[in-house]
C-alpha positions as CSV (number, residue, x, y, z in Angstrom):
1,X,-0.9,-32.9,-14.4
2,X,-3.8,-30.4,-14.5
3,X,-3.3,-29.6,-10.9
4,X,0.7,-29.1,-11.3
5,X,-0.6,-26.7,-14.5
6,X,-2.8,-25.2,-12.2
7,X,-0.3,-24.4,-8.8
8,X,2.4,-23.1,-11.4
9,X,-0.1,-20.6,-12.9
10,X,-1.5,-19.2,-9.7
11,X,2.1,-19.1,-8.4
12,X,3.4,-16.8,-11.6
13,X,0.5,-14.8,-11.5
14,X,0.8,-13.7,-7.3
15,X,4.7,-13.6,-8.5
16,X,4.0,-10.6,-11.2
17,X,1.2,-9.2,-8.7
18,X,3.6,-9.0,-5.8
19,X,6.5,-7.4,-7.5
20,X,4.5,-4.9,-8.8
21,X,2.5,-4.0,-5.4
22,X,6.2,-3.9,-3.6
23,X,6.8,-1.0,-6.1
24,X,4.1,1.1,-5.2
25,X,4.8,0.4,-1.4
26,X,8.5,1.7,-2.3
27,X,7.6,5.0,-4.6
28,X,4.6,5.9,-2.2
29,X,4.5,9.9,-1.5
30,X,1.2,11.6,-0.7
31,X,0.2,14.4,-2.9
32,X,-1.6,16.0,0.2
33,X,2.1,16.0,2.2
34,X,4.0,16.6,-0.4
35,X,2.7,19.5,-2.4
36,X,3.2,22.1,1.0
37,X,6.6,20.8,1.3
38,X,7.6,21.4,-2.7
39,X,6.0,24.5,-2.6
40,X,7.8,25.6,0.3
41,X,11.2,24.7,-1.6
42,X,10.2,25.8,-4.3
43,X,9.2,29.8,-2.4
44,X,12.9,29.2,-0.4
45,X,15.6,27.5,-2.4
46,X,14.5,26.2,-5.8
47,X,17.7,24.6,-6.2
48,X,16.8,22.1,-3.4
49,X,13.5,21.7,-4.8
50,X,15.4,20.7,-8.2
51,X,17.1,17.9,-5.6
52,X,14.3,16.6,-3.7
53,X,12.5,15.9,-7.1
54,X,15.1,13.5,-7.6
55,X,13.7,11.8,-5.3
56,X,10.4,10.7,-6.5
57,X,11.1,9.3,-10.0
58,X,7.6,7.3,-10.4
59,X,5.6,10.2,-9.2
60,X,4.6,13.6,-9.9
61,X,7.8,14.7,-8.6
62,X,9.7,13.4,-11.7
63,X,7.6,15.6,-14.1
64,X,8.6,18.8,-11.7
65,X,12.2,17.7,-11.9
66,X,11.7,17.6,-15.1
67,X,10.2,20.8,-15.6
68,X,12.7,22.4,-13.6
69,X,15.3,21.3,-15.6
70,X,14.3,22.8,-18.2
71,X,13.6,25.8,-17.0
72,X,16.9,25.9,-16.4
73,X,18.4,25.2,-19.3
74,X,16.1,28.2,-20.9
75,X,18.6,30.8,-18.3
76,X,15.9,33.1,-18.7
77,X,13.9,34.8,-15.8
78,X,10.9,36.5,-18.3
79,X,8.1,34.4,-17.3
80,X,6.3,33.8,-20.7
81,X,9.7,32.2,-22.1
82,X,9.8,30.0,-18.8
83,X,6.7,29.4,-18.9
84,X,7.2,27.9,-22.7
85,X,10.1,25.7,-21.9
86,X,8.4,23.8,-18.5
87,X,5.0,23.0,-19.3
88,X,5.9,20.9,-22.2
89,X,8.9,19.5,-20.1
90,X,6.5,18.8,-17.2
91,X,3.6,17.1,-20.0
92,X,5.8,14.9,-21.5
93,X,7.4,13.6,-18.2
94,X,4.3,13.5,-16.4
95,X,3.1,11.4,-19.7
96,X,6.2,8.8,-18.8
97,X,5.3,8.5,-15.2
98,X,1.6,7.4,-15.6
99,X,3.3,5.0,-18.6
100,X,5.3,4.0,-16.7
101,X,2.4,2.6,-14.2
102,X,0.7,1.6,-17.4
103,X,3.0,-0.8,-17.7
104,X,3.2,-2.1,-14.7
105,X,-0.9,-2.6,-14.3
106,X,-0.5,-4.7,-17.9
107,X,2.1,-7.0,-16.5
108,X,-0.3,-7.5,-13.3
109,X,-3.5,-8.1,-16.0
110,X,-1.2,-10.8,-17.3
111,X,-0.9,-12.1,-14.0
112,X,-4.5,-11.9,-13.3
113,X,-4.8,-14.0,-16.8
114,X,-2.5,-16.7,-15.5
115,X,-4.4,-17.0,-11.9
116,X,-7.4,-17.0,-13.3
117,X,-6.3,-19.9,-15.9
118,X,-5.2,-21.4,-13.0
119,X,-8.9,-21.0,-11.5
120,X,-10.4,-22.9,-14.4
121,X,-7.8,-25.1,-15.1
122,X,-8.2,-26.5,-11.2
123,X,-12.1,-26.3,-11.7
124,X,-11.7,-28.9,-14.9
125,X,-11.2,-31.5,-12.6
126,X,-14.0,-30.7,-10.2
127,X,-12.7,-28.3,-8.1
128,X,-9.9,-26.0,-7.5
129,X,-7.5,-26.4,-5.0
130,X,-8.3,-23.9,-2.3
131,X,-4.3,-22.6,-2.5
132,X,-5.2,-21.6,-6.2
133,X,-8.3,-20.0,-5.1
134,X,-6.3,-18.3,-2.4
135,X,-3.4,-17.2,-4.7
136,X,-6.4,-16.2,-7.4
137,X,-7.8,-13.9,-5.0
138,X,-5.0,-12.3,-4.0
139,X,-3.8,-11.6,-7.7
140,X,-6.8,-9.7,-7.8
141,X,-7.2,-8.0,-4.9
142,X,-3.1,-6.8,-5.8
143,X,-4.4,-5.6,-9.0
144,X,-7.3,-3.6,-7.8
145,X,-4.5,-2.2,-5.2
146,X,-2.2,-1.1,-8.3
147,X,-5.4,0.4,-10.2
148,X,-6.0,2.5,-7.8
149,X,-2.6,3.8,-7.5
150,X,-1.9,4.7,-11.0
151,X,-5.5,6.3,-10.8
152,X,-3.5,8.6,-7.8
153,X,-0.6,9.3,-9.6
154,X,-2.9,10.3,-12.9
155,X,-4.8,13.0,-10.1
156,X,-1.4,13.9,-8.5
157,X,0.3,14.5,-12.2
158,X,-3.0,16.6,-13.5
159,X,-3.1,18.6,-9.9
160,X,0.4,19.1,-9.9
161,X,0.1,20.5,-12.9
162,X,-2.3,23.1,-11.8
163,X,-0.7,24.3,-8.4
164,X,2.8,23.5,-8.2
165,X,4.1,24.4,-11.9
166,X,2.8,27.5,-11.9
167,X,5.1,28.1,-8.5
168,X,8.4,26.2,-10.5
169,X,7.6,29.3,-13.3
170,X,7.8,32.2,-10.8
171,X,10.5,30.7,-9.0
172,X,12.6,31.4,-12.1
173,X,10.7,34.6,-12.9
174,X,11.6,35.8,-9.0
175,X,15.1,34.9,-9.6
176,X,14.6,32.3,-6.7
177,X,16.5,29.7,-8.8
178,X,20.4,30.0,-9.1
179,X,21.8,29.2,-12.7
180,X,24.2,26.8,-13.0
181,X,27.4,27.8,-14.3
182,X,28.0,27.4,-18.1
183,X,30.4,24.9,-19.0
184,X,34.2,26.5,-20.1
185,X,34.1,27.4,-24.0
């Protein structure tokens, strides 16, 4: 029974690890290739920028969205009031995204919990089955892989912050973004 205990508990564990390693393979954007090319949009056509932020919501990318949604909500092209509405916009997203990750790392720490009850749960029998091991191993090796990760997004969220809001502010202020029309009265 101990040894059915302990497959089933390495098995849920690599289960939670795995999903949450296929998200990071799917949301994976570079901060060193992406940054020129939001920067660009953001010197060119704001209003793209605004749309290719859209497609990054577990990155940085969702705080400039954000941020730049605001900004244009303010309608305003004096740079102190822009400057007022999208760093709080872009703080409190960028707080979501690395949540977000949070949250993912603690369901893989409760996987890491069930492979490595699996561990000892094998070993009270003499030893573990080397599939348990196996699994074990690669729970953890999955959840170093998604610390590291939301330790990038964290550095991509505080240097985005630094170099790429900054350009969201003066695209407003340069009357590089186009208002939306206002909705009929």
């Amino acid at each position: 029974m101990s040894t059915v205990a302990s497959y089933g508990l390495a098995i849920v564990g690599f289960v939670m690890m795995a999903s949450a390693v296929a998200r990071t393979l799917a949301s994976n954007l570079k901060y060193i290739y992406t940054r020129p090319l939001l920067i660009n949009a953001l010197r060119t056509n704001a209003n793209h920028a605004e749309q290719l932020c859209r497609t990054g919501p577990d990155s940085y990318f969702s705080a400039i969205g954000a941020a730049i949604k605001t900004g244009a909500m303010m309608r305003s092209r004096d740079p102190a009031i822009v400057a007022k509405a999208t760093v709080p916009a872009y703080d409190a997203a960028g707080v979501m995204v690395s949540m977000g990750w949070k949250q993912l790392l603690a369901r893989v720490k409760l996987g890491a919990l069930a492979a490595g009850g699996a561990v000892v749960i094998g070993a009270s029998k003499g030893a573990p089955p080397i599939a348990v091991i196996v699994l074990a191993v690669g729970v953890g090796i999955g959840f170093l892989w998604l610390y590291f990760y939301k330790v990038e997004v964290d550095r991509c969220i505080i240097l985005a912050r630094a170099e790429i809001l900054p350009e969201v502010d003066s695209a407003f202020a340069g009357g590089r973004y186009v208002f939306p029309p206002l909705p009929p009265t």
